[in-house]
C-alpha positions as CSV (number, residue, x, y, z in Angstrom):
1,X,5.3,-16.2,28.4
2,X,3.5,-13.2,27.3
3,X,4.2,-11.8,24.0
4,X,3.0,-8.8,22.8
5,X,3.4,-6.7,19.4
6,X,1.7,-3.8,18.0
7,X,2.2,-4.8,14.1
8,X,2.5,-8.6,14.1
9,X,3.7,-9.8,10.8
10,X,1.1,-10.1,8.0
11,X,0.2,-13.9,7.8
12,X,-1.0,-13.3,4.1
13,X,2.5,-13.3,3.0
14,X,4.7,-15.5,0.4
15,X,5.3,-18.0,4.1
16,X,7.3,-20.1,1.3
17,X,9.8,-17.7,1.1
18,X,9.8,-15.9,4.4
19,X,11.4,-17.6,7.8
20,X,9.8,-16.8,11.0
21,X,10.8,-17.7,14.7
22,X,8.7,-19.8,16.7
23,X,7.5,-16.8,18.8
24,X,6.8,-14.7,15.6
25,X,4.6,-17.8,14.8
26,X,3.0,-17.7,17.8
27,X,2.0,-14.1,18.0
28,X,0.6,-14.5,14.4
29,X,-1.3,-17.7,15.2
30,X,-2.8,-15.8,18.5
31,X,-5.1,-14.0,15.9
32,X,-5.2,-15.9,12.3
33,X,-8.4,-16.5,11.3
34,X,-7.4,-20.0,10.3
35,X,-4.6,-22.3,12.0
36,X,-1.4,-23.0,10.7
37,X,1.6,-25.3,11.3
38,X,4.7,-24.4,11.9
39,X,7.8,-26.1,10.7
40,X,11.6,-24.9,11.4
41,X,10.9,-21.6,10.1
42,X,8.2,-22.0,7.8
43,X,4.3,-21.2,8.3
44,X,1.8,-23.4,6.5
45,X,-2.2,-23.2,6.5
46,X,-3.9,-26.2,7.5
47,X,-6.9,-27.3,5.6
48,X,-10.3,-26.5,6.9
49,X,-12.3,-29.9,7.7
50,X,-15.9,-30.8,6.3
51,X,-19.1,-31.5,8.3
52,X,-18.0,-35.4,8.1
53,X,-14.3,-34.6,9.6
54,X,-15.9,-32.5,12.5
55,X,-18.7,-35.5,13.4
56,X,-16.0,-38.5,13.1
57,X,-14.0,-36.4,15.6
58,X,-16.9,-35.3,17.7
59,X,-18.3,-38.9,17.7
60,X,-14.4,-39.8,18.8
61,X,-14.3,-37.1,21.8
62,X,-17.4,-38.1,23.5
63,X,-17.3,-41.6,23.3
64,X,-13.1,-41.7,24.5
65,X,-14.6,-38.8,27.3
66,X,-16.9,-41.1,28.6
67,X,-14.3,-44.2,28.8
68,X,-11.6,-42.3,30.7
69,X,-13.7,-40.2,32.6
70,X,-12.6,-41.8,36.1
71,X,-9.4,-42.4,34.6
72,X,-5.7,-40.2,35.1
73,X,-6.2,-40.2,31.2
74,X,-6.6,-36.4,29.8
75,X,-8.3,-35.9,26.1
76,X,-7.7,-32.7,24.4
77,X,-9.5,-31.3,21.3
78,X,-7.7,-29.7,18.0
79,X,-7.5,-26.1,20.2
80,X,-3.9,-26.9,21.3
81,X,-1.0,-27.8,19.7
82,X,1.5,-30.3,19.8
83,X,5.6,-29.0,20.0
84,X,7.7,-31.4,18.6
85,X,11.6,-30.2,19.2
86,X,13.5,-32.4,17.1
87,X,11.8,-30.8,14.5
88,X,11.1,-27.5,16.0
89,X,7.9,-28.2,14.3
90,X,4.1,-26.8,16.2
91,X,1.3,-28.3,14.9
92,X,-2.4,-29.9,15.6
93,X,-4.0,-33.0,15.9
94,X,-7.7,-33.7,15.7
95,X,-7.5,-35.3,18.9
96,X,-5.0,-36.2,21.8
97,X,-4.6,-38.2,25.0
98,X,-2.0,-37.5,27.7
99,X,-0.8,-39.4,30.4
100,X,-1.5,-37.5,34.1
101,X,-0.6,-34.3,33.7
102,X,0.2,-32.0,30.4
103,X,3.6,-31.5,29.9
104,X,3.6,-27.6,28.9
105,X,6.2,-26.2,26.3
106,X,8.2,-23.8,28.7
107,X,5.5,-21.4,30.1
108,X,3.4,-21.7,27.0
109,X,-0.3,-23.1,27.9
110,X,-1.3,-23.8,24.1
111,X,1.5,-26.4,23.2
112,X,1.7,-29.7,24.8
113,X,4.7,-32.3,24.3
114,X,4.0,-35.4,26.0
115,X,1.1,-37.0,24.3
116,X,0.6,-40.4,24.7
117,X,-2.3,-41.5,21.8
118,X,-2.9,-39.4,18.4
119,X,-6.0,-39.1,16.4
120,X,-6.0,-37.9,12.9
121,X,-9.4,-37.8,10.8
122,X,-8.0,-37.9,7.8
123,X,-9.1,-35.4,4.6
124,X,-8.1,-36.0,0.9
125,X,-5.2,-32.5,1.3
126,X,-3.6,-34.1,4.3
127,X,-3.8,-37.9,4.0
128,X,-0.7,-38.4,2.9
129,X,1.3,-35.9,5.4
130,X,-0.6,-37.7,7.6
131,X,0.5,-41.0,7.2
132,X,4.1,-39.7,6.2
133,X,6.0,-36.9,7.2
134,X,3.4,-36.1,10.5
135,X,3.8,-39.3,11.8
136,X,7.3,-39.4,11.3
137,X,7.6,-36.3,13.5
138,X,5.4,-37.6,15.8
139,X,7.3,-40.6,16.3
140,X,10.3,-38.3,18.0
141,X,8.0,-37.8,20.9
142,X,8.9,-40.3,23.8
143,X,5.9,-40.4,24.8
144,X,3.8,-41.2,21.8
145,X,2.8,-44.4,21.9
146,X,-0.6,-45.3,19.4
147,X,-1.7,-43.5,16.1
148,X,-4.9,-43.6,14.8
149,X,-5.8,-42.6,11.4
150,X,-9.5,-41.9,10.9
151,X,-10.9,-42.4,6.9
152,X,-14.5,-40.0,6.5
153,X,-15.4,-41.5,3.0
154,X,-15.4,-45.1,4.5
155,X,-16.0,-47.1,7.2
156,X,-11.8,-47.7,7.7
157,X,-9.3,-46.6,10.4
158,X,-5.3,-47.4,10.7
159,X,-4.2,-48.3,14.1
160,X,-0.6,-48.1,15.2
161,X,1.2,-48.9,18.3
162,X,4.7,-49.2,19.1
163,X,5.6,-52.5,21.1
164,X,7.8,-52.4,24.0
165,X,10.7,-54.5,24.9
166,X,8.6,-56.7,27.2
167,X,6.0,-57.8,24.3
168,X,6.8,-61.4,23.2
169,X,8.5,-60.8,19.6
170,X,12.0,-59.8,22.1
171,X,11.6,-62.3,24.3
172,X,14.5,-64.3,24.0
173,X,16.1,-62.8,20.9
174,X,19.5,-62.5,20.1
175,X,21.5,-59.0,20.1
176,X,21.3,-58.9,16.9
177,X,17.7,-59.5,16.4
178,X,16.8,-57.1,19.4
179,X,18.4,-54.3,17.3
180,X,16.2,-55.4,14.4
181,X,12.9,-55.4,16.5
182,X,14.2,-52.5,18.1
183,X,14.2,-50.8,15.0
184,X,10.7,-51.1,14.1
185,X,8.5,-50.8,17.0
186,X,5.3,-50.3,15.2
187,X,2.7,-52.7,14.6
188,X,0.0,-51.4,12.5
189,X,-3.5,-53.1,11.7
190,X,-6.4,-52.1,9.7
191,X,-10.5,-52.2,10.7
192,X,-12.9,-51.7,7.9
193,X,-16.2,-53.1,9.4
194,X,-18.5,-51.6,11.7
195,X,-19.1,-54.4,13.9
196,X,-15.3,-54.8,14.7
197,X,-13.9,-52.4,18.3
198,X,-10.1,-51.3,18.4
199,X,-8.2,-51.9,21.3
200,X,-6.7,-48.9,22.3
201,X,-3.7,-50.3,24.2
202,X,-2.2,-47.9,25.9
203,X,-5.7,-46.2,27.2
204,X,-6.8,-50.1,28.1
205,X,-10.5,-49.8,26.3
206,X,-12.3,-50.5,23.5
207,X,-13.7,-48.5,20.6
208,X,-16.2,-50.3,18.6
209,X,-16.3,-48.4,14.8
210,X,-19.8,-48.1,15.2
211,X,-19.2,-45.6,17.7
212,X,-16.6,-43.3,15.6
213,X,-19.0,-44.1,12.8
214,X,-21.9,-43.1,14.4
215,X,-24.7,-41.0,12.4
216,X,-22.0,-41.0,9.5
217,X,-23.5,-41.8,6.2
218,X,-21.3,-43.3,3.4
């Protein structure tokens, strides 16, 4: 889809009291100097990140690159966004993996919607949207399988997956205890030490925290 429009609305604007469509959001975020999420009708800036952010994720790019290189794995920077439409929300991650092929929102080539692993570094503004309300939305993806949240002020990183109906804890359950299981599907675990790796299930490798950790000093 191209859009085009002489006088795009002026970002700058109260965005807390002004509702714009997604394609209004779109043209405006084609030329804002900084990026900005979009959520059912409201426009919100997204914090810049520090040098430490920008390493962590670098350090996380290259080494995840190099694993999946021969792989039908895709990675994908923070330059495109995810579409999430249960929420008719457009926003970005620090990093991305996708399955095969990018599903594409409609004929847009910015906005993905089938990511399969999430990376967030997280940054003291965001941490808690983060962990809350992002992932939440991130959760309505069917595809969306693993979250990883990223600390830069400490060797630390929060690693969800959502189990499947084949993993042990459902074998053999009851209906009523399948529904239960059902309804929390995510197992989350904590690393804190550098000499400790995270098994990335769905991707199949291992990412030791010295690697995302590399060159970062605490």
């Amino acid at each position: 889809m191209v859009i085009t429009q002489t006088s795009p609305p002026n970002i700058t604007q109260d965005i807390t009291t002004t509702h714009f469509t997604p394609d209004e959001y779109r043209v405006m975020e084609e030329t804002a100097a900084e990026r900005h999420e979009y959520c059912n009708g409201e426009i919100i800036a997204m914090a810049g990140g520090s040098e430490v952010h920008s390493a962590i994720a670098s350090n996380l790019l290259i080494y995840l690159g190099f694993l999946l290189r021969d792989t039908n794995f895709r990675l994908y920077n923070s330059d495109l966004r995810v579409w999430i439409p249960e929420y008719n929300c457009g926003t970005y991650t620090d990093l991305m993996v996708v399955d095969g092929q990018p599903q594409l929102n409609g004929e847009r080539t910015d906005e993905i919607l089938n990511p399969l692993v999430i990376v967030e570094v997280l940054s003291p503004s965001t941490e808690g949207y983060d962990r809350g309300d992002k992932f939440r939305k991130y959760r309505s993806l069917p595809s969306f399988c693993e979250y990883l949240l990223v600390s830069q002020t400490e060797p630390y990183i929060e690693h969800y997956h959502k189990l499947d109906d084949s993993s042990d804890s459902v074998r053999g359950a009851s209906r009523r205890e399948l529904a239960l299981l059902q309804a929390v599907r995510w197992q989350w675990q904590v690393y804190d030490h550098l000499d400790q790796s995270i098994l990335v299930h769905s991707l199949n490798v291992e990412v030791p925290l010295g690697e995302v950790y590399r060159r970062i000093n605490f």
